[in-house]
N, C-alpha and C positions, 0 to 999 in steps of 0.2 A: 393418800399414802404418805406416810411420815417416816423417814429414817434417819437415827440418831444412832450413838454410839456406848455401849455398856464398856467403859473402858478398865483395866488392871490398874487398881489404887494408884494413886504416886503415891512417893516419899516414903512409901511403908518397907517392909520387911527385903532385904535383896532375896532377887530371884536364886531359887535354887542351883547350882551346877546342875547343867553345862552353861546358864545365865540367859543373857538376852539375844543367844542365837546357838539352836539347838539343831548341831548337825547330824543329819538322818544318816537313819543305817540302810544296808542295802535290801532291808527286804521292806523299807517303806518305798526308797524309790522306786521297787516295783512296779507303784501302782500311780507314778507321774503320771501318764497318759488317760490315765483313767475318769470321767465325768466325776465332779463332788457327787458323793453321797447325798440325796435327798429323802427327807421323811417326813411326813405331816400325820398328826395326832389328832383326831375329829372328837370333840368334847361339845355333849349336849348343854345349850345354854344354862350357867351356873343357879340356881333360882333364890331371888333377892341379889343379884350379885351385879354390878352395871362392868361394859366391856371397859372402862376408866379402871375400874378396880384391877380386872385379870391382870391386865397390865405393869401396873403398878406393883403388883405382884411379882410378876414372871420377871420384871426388869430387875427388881431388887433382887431375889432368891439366885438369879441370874449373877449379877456380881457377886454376890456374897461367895457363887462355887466356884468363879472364874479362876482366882488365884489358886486354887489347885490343880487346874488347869490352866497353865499358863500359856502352854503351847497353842492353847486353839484361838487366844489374841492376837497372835501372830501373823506371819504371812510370809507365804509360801516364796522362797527366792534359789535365782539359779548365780554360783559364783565362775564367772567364765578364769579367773585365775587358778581359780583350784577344781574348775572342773565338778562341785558338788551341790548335791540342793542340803539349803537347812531352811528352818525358821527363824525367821528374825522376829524381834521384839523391838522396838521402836520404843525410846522415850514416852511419848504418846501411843497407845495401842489399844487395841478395846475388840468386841466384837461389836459387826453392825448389826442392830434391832430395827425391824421396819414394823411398823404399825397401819394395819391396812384395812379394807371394808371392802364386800365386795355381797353380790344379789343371789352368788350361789345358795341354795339350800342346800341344809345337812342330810335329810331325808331322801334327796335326789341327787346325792353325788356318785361318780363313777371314780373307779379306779384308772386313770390312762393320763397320763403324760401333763394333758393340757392345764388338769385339776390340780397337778403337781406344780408347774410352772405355778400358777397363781399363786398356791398356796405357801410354797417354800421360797425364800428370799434364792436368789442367781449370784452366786459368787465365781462360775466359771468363764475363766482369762483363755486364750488362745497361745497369749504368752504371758510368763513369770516376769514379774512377780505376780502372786493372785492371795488373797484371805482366805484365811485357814475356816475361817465357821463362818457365818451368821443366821439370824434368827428370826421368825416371821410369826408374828401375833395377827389372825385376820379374823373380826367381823362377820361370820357368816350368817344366815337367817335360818334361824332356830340353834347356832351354837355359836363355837368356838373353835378357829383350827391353830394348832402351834406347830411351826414347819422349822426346819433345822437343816441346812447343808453344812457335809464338812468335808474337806478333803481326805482321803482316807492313804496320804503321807503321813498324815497326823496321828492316824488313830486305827486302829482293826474291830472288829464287831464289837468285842469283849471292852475294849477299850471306850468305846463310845456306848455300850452298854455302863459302863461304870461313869461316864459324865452323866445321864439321863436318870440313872437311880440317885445318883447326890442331887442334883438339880431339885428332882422333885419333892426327894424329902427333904431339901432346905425352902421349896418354897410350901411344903407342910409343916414349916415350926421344930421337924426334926431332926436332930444326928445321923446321916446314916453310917450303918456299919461298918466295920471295917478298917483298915489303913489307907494312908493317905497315897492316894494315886504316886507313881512312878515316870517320870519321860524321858531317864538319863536312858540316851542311847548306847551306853557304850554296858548295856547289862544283855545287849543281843551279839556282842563279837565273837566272833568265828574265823580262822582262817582267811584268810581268801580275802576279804568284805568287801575291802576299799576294790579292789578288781571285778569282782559282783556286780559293783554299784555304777563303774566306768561300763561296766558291758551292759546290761540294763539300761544304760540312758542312752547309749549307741544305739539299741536297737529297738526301745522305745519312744523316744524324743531328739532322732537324731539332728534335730535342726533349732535346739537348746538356744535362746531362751525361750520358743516357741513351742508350744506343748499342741501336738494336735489331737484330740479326744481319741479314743480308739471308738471308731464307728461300726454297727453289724453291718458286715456283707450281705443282708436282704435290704435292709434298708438302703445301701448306697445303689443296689439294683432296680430300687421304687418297690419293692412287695410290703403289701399293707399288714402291717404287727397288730396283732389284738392282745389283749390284755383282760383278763379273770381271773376271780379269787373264787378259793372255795375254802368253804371249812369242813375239817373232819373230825366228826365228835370223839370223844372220849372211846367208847366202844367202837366205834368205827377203826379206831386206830391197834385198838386191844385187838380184833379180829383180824385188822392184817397180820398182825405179828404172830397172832398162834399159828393164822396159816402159812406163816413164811417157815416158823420155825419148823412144822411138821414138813413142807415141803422139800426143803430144803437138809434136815435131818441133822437140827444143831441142836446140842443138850439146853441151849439156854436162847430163850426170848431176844431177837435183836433188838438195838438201841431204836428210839423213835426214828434219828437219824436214820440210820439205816434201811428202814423198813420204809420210810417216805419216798426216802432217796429212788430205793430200788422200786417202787411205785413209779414213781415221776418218770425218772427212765427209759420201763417200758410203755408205760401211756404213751410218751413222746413220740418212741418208733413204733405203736400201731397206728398215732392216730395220722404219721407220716407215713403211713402204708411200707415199713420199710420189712422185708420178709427177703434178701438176697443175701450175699455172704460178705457183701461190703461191711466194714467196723460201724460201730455208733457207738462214739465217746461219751464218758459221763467226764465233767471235772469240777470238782470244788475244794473246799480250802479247810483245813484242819488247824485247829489252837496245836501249836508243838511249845508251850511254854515249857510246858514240865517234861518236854522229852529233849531241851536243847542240852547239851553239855559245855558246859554248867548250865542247872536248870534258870529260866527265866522267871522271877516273882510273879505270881498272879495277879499284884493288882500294875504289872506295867503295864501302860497304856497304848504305848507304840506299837508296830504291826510285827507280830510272831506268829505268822501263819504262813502254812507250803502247802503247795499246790499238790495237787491228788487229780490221778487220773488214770482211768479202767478204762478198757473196749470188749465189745462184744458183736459179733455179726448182728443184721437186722432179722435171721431167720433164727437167732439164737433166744434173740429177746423177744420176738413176738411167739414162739411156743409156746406151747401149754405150761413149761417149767421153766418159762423164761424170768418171770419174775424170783423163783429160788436163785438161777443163775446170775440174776444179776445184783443181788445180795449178799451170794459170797465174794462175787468181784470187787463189789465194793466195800466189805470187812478185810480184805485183802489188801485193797487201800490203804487202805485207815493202819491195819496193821506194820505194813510196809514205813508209814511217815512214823509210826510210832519207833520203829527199828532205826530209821536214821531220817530225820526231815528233814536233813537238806542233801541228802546225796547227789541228786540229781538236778540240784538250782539252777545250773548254768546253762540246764536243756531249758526251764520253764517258758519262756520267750518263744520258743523254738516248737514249744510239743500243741501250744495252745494255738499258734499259729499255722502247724500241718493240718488241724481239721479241716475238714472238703467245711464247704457251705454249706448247713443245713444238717450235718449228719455231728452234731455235739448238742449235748445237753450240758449245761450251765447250773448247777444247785448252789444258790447263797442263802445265806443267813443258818439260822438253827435253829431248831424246836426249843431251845435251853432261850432264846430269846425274848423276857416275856416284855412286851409292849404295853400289853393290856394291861399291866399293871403301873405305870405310870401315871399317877394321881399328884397333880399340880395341885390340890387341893380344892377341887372341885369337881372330884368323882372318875372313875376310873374311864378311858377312854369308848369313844360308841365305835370307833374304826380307828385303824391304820394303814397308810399307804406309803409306797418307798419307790422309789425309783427301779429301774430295770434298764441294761445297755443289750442285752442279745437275744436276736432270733432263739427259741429252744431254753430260754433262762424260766429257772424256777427256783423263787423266793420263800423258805420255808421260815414262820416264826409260833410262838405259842402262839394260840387258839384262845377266845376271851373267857372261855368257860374252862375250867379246870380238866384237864389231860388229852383237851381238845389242839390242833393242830391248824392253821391257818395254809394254805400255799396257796401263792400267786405265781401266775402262767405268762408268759409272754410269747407268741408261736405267731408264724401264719395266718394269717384270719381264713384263710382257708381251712384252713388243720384243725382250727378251736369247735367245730360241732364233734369231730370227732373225737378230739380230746375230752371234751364235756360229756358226751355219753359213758365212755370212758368210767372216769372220775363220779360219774353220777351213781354208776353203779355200785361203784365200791364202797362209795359213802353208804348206800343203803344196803351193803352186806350182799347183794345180789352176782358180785363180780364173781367168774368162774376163770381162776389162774390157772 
């Protein structure tokens, strides 16, 4: 294993405002306690192409997109005088690139944790200071994997969605689209912020400069997490939605989102046997760029997203009409953050932490996610794998084939035969809602 550093030019262009230390807004510090971001790209060995080349490659294409990303050079700091996190930028700064080899096959890998650790470089501190990204090029037998942790003070899906699209088409020779990324924090201000941000590290990291991960409450009890993907094709997808919409008795089609969401949900509490009048939480995260006032630019990079969250009894979602039910709870949602997304910010700490153990379901990422299309210039990926932090989390991204939908489980390893029957069904159109 070799780790070197892709460092931000000297001497060239000054850095944009806010410069070489960009102080975060309160809906990045959110997400201080939170694990970096991990994700690894599984690419079939390039043909004619040697692992010296990829390399070579990905390091150059790599700096070339850096400086418009400048923040993810950086590294993550807490300042006890003022009480705030930013990123600093150091004279010197770069991201680290590890170049590595390893016996794994591509054809027998699994989706679970340990494949991740190898394959994604470990930038996660206990305490601040900690590096905002780095990057892992690894050797495997029959491919190629490319792993990327970032801390996600830096950046929200869309945001690190919009590093991964330049990347790749600078190390394909091309422009990609668009305007040039966004990191000035002060285009997310809102009332309140600086108070936001002081409560949030209170009640996330109250022992600053120490950052303790937020751990699942199964895991710190010893219960064994399993881990599965599934895909669901294109029609697979088309047929839950006509039958949500007839169900449920809405003039129009729900979003993929949507319709996954409220899938995931009730699978979760059958395949937890959960049928009593106890709640079972759904919570995940909505883009409010263009619902903030004043609206937030699309291509800003930093985190503009508010938490969402629906309940429903366990006898409500496991009905016959549970899955309608719980598809308008969550259009209700969604509709709710679009009315005002932050009204309720100074519970988010508070509402995510009253879930009992076991009884929340966790939905990240988003079907608008497309991974599979990531083409470093040597064919578009054979897998993708990301990281997961909780019991009941489910990871939704585009599917490799067109209008097809990827989701990955993280449950009980008790719970997952029944969660996979489940899910088996509905893929094959057999499921009766």
């Amino acid at each position: 294993m070799n780790t070197s550093t892709v460092a931000l030019p000297a001497g060239g262009a000054p850095l944009p405002a806010p410069g070489r230390r960009v102080l975060l807004s309160a809906l990045d510090v959110y997400w201080v306690a939170l694990p970096p971001v991990r994700c690894v790209f599984l690419f079939q060995s390039p043909p004619s192409v040697q692992f010296t080349d990829v390399v070579s490659a990905l390091r150059s294409s790599l700096e070339r997109v850096l400086p418009a990303f400048y923040p993810f050079a950086g590294v993550l700091t807490y300042s006890p005088d003022s009480h705030a996190l930013s990123i600093v930028l150091p004279e010197a700064c770069g991201v680290a690139f590890v170049e590595a080899k390893t016996d794994l096959e591509l054809d027998n890998l699994v989706d679970d944790d340990d494949v991740l650790r190898q394959l994604s470089p470990d930038i996660h501190r206990d305490e601040l200071p900690a590096p905002v990204m780095a990057v892992q090029v690894t050797e495997i037998v029959g491919g190629v994997a490319v792993g990327m942790a970032v801390h996600h003070c830096a950046a929200d899906g869309r945001g690190q969605l919009r590093f991964l699209e330049m990347w790749t088409a600078t190390a394909r020779g091309q422009v990609c689209p668009g305007p040039e990324p966004l990191h000035d924090r002060r285009l997310v201000r809102f009332h309140g912020d600086d108070d936001l941000a002081r409560l949030y590290l209170q009640q996330l990291a109250p022992d600053l400069p120490r950052v303790a991960p937020k751990e699942d409450i199964a895991r710190e009890q010893g219960h064994a997490l399993s881990r599965r993907t599934f895909t669901f094709s294109a029609s697979a997808v088309r047929r839950l939605k006509q039958r949500l919409a007839a169900t449920a008795n809405t003039r129009t089609y729900p979003s993929t989102f949507a319709a996954m969401a409220s899938l995931g949900w009730v699978s979760m509490a059958r395949a937890r046997g959960f049928t009593d009048d106890t709640p079972v939480f759904v919570v995940f995260l909505a883009d409010c760029r263009a619902h903030m006032s004043p609206p937030v630019p699309g291509e800003y990079v930093g985190n503009s997203v508010a938490l969402c969250t629906a309940s429903l009894s366990g006898l409500e979602l496991t009905r016959p009409e549970g899955p309608s039910m719980a598809l308008l709870a969550i259009q209700e949602a969604v509709a709710e953050v679009k009315r005002d997304p932050l009204v309720d910010r100074a519970q988010w700490c508070a509402k995510f932490a009253a879930i009992p153990p076991g009884r929340g379901v966790v939905l990240a990422g988003s079907p608008w996610f497309h991974a599979y299309e990531m083409d470093f210039g040597f064919g578009r990926p054979a897998r993708f794998l990301t990281s997961m932090n909780h019991d009941g989390e489910i990871m939704l991204i585009a599917g490799r084939e067109p209008g097809s939908v990827q989701l990955s489980v993280l449950i009980d390893a008790e719970k997952m035969p029944a969660l996979h029957a489940t899910f088996q069904l509905e893929r094959h159109g057999d499921a009766n809602a």
